[in-house]
C-alpha positions in Angstrom: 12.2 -8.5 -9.3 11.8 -4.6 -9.4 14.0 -2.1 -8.5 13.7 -0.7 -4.9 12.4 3.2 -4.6 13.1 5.3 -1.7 9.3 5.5 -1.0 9.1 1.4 -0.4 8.4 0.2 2.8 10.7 -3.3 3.4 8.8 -6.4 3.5 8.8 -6.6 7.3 6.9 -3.5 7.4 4.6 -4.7 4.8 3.8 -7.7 7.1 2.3 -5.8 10.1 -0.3 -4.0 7.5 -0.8 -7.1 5.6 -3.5 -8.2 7.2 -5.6 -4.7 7.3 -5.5 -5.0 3.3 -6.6 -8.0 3.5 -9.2 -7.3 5.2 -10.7 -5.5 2.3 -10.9 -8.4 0.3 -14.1 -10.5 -1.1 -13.2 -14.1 -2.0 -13.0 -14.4 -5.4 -10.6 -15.7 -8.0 -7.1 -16.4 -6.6 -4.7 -12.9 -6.7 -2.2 -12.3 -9.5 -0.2 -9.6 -8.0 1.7 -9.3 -5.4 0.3 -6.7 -2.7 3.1 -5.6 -1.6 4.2 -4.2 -4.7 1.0 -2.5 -5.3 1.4 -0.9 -1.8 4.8 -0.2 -2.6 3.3 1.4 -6.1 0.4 3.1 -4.2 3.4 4.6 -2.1 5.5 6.0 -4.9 2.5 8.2 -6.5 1.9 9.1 -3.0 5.1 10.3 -2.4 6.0 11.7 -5.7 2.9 13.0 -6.9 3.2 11.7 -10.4 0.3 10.9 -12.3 -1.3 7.5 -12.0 -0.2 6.4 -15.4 3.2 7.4 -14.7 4.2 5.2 -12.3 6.9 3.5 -13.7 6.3 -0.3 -15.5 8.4 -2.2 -12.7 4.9 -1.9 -10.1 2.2 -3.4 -11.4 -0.3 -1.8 -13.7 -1.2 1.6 -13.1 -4.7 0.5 -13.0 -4.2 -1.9 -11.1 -2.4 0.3 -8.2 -5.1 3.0 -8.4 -7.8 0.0 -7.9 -6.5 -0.9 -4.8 -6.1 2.6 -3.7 -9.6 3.0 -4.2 -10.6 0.5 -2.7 -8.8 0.8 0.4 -9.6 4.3 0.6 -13.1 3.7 1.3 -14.0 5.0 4.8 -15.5 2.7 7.2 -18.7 3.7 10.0 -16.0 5.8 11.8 -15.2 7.7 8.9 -11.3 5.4 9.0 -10.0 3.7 5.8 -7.9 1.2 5.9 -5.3 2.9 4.1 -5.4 5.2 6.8 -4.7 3.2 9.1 -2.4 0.8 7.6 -0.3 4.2 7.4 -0.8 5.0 10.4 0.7 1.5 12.2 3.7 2.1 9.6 4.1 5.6 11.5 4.2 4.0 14.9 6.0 1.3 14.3 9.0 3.3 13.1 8.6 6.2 15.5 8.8 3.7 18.0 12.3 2.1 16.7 13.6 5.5 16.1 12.9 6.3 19.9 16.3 5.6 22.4 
């Protein structure tokens, strides 16, 4: 288990954009890391700015995490990717909790 960040998202979060990631995948061979750490990973350098192959050893591989951001930042016909708008239903979902 790796040590929380202040950029993580919890795991309920994670489950209302789990399935727009997913979405991006082609069936291949079973996964070997857990998405939710690469998000969380994809979060930190997003957040910090650190260089890719800084991002400390507790996420998964630097490589790895910049993969994934790759490949969910690929835009789609509307010019959308779906790390945009995985973001973007994080946004609204905690706008809306923060809301009396």
């Amino acid at each position: 288990m790796r040590k929380a960040y202040p950029s993580d998202i919890s795991r309920k979060q994670f489950e209302l954009i789990l399935p727009i990631l997913e979405s991006a995948r082609k069936k291949t061979k079973p996964r070997t890391v857990d998405l939710y750490d690469v998000f969380c990973g994809l979060l930190y350098v997003l957040r910090t700015g650190c260089q890719w192959r800084q991002l400390p050893h507790d996420f998964p591989k630097w490589r790895t995490v910049h993969s994934y951001f790759h490949k969910w930042s690929e835009l789609d016909e509307e010019g959308n990717s779906l790390l945009q708008k995985a973001l973007k239903k994080i946004s609204q979902k905690s706008a809306k909790e923060e809301q009396p």
